[in-house]
C-alpha positions in Angstrom: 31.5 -27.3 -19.1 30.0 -30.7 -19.3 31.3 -33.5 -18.2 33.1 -36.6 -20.0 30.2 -38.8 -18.7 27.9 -36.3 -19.7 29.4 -36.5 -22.9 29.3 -40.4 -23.2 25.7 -40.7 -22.3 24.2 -41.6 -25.7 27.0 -44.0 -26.7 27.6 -45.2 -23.2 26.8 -48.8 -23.9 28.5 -48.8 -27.0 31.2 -47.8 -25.4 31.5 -50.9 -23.0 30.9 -53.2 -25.9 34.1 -51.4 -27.5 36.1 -51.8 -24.4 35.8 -55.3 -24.8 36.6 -55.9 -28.3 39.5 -53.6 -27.7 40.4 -55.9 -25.2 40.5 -58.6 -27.7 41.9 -57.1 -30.1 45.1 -57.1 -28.5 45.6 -60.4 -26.9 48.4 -62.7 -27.7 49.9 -66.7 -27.4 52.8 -64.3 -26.2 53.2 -63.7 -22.2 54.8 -60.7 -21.9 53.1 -59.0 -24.5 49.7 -60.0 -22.8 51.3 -58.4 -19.6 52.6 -55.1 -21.4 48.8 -54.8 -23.3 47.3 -55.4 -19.9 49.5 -52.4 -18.4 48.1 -50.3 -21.7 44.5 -50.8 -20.9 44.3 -50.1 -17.5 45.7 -46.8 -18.0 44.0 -45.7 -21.0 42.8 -42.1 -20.7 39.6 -40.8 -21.6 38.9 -42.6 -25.0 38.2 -39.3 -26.9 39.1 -40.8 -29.9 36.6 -43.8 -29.2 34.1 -40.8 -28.7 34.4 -39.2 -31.5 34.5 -42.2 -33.8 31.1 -43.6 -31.9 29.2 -40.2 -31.6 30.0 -39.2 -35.0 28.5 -42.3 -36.2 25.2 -42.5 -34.1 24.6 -39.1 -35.2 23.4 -40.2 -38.8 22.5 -43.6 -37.6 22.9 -46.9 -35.6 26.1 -48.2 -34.7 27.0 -51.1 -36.2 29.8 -53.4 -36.2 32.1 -51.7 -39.0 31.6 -48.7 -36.3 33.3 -51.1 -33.6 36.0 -51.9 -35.7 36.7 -48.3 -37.1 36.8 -47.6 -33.3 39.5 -50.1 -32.6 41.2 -49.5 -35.4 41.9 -45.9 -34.6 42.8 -46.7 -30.6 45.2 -49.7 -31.9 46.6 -47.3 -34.1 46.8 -44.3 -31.8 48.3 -46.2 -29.1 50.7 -47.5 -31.4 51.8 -44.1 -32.2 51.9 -42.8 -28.8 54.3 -45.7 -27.5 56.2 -44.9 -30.1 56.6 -41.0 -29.7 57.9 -42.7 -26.2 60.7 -44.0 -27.5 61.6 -40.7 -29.8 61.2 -38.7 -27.1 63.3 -40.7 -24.6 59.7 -40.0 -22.7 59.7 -42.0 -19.0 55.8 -41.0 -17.9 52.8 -40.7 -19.6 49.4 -39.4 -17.8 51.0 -39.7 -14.5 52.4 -43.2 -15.6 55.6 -44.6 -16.7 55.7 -45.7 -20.3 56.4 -49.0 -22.1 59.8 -47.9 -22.5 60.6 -46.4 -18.7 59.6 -50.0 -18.2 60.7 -52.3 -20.7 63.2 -50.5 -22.6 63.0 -49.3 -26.2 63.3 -52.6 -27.9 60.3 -53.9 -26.8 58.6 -50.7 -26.5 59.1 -50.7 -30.5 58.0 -54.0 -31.0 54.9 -53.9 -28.9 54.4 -50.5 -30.7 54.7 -52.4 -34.1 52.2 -55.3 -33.1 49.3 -52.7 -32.0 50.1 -51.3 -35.4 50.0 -55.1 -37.3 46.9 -55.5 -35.2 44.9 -52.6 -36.5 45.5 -53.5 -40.1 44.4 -57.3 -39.5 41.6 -56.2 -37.5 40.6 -54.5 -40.6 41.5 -56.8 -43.4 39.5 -59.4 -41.2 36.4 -57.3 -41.6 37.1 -56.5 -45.2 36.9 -52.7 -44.0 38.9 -51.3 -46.8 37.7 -47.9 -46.4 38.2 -47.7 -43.0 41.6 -48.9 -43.7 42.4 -46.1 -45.9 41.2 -43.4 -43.9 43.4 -44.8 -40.8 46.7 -45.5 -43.2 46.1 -41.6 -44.5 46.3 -40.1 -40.7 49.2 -42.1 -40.0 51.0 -41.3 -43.2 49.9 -37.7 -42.1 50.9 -37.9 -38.5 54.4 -39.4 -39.5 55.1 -36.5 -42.0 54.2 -34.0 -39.4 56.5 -35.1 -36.9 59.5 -35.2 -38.9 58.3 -31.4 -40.4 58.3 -29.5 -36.5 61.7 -31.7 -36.4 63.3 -30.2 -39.6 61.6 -26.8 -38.7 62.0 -26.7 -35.6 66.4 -26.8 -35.6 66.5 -23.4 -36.4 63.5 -22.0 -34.4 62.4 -19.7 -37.5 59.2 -21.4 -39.4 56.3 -19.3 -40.0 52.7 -19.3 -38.6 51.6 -21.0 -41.7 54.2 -23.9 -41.5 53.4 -24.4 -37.5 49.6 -24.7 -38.5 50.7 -27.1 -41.2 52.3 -29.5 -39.0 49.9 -29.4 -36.2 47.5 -30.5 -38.7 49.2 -33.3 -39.7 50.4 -34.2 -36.4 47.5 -33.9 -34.0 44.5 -32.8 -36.4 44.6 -35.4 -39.1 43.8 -38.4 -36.4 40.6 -36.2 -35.5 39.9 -36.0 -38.5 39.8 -39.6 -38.9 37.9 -40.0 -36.4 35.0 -38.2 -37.3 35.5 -39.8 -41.3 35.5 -43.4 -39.6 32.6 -42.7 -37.5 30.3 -41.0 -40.3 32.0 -43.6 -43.3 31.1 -46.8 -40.9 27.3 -46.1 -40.8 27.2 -45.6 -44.8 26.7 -41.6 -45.2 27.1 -39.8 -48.2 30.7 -38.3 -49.6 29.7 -35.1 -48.8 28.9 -35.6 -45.6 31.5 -37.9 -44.9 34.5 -34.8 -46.2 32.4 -32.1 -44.0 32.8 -34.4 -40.6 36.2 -34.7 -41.7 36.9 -30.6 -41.7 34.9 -31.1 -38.3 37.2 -33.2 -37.1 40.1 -30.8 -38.4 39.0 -27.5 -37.0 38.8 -29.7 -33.6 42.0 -31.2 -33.8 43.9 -27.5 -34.4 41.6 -26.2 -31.6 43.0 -29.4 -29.5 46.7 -28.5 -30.0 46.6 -24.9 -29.8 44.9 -25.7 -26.4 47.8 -27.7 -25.5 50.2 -25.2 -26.2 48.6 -22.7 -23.8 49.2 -25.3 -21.1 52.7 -24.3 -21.6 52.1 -20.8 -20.2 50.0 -21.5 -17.6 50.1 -21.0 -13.7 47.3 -23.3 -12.9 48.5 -26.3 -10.7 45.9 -28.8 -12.4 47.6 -28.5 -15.7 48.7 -31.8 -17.0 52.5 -30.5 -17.5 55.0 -28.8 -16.2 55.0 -24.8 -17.5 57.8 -24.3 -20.0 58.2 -28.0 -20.7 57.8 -26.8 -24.8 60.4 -24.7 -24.2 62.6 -27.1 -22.6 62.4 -29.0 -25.4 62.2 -26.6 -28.1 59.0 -26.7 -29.2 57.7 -23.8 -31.4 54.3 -23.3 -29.8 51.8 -20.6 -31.3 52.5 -17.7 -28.2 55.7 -18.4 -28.6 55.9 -18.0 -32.8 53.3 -15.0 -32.3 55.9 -13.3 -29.8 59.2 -14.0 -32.4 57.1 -12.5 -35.2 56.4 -9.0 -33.0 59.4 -8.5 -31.1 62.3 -6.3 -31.9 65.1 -8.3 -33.5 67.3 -7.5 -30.5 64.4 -9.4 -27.9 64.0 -12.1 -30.8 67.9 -12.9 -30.7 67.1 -13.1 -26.9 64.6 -15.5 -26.9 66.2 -17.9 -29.9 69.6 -17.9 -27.7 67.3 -19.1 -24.3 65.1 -21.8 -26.2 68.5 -23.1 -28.0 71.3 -22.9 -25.7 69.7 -22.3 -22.1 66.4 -24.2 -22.0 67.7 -26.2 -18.6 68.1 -22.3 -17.1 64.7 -22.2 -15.0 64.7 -18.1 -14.9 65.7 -17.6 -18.2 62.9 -20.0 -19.5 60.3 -18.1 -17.2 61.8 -14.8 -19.2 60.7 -16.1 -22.3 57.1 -17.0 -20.8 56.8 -13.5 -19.2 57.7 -12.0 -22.7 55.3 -14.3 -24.4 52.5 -13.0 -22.0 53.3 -9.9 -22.5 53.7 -9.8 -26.1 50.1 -10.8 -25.7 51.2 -14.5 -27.3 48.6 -16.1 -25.4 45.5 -13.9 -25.8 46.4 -14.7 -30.1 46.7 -18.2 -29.3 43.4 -17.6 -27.3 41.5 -16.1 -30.3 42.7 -18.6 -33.2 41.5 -21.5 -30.5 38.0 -19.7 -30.8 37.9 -19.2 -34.2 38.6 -22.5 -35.0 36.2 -23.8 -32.5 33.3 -21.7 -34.1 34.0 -23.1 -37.8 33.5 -26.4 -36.2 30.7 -25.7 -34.5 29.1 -24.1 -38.2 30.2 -27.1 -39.4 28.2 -29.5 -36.8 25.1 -27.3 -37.0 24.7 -28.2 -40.5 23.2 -31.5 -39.3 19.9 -32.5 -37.6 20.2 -31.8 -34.2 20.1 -34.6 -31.7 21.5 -36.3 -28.6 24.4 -37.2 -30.3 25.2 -34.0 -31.9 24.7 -32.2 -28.9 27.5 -34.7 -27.2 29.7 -33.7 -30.7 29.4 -30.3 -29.1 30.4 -31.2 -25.7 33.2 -32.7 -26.7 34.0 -29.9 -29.1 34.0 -27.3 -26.1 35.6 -29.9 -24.3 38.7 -29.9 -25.6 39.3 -25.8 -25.6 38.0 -25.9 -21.6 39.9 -28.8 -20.6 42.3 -28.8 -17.5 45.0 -31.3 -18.9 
């Protein structure tokens, strides 16, 4: 697997020059909201986003500035989500951290969630990126919708393959998506180039979060969360639908009693996981991974091959060979 820096070679120096307008892009007259975006920056994570956004741009052509500000846009805006998931999840860490609201409690973690989000669509009514602005406003229309279908689905622990691969589209997969729209849109491609980066971005972003449902059922200490943590919070994962769709209804009563009612109970939970393994939950999770990785990487060979698609690929394996 190659590396992340690896990865970022071609749009390394474009990538400083975002850092810094990201920078920007969040400052305020106001004190502690300069402190609280401060705390954000300095424990960003990897800036896949960014990458996608940058590389799927320099592919077709050179970056220019309306690829700076989709990039910002989309961080502003993820971010923005992600402090907010916070709050919904009554969530205390994230990547190793504690979050706005562990730190400053949910009132301001919602308002400092609200200004990233007020920030993103001035930076791009500023630049008179109305595209841009659309394609953002669509994945966070999408994102929304998908939360609140795993939360309606998920009260009763019985929604189908179909619906779970619904709502991890929405959820994780549309901002991907965006992403690689944003990145092609913001160096002037063509429609239909423009719509096939978009089902790039797609295919990666359902690769992405089936990915992270296998951490779930993992034994490998470098995972970035505890095993059973779906579970614990009653999360219909793939394995897990895979295994309640090829049980016995006796063993399927089993496991919907555990994941409702005794979630906190660490041997029961490790019963479900030891079903779900053996149910072979994770080798089908395994294979719909791959096969959505391949139909991206169809997707990506379409174009001319070059530096920056090659990165598009490393990024692309990336994500389904990833530790965390």
């Amino acid at each position: 697997m190659r590396s992340v820096e690896e990865i970022k070679a071609p749009i390394a120096h474009e990538l400083k020059e975002f850092e810094t307008r990201f920078k920007a892009s969040m400052k305020s007259k106001t004190p502690l909201l300069n402190r609280i975006t401060h705390y954000i920056v300095k424990r960003k994570g990897k800036q896949m986003r960014p990458m996608f956004v940058m590389l799927s741009a320099k592919m077709f052509g050179p970056i220019a500035e309306p690829t700076y500000t989709a990039a910002s846009l989309i961080e502003l805006l993820h971010t923005a989500t992600l402090v907010h998931d916070d709050v919904v999840d009554d969530a205390y860490q994230r990547r190793g951290f504690f979050s706005l609201n562990a730190l400053w409690k949910n009132k301001i973690a919602v308002l400092v969630g609200d200004y990233l989000l007020s920030q993103g669509l001035l930076l791009s009514v500023k630049q008179q990126e109305f595209n841009l602005l659309g394609i953002m406003s669509q994945a966070v229309k999408e994102m929304s919708e998908g939360e609140l279908l795993q939360i309606e689905k998920a009260r009763n622990l019985n929604f189908s393959e179909d619906i779970y691969y619904d709502i991890i589209r929405q959820k994780t997969a549309s901002l991907i998506a965006a992403c690689c729209n944003a990145g092609a849109a913001s160096v002037g491609v063509n429609g239909t180039t423009a719509a096939s980066m978009t089902t790039f971005g797609e295919k990666v972003g359902m690769a992405f979060q089936i990915k992270d449902d296998l951490f779930d059922y993992g034994n490998d200490p470098g995972i970035g969360k505890p095993t059973g943590i779906d579970i614990k919070e009653r999360k219909l994962t793939l394995p897990l639908i895979h295994t309640l769709n090829k049980v016995d209804p006796k063993e399927r009563k089993r496991i919907v009693k555990i994941v409702k009612h005794y979630n906190e109970d660490r041997k029961k939970v490790q019963s479900v996981i030891d079903t779900v393994i053996e149910a072979g939950g994770i080798s089908y999770a395994e294979e719909k991974m791959m096969a959505y990785r391949n139909e991206a990487m169809e997707i990506l060979k379409e174009f001319p091959e070059n530096e920056c698609r090659d990165s598009l690929e490393g990024l692309l394996n990336y994500t389904i060979e990833r530790k965390k």
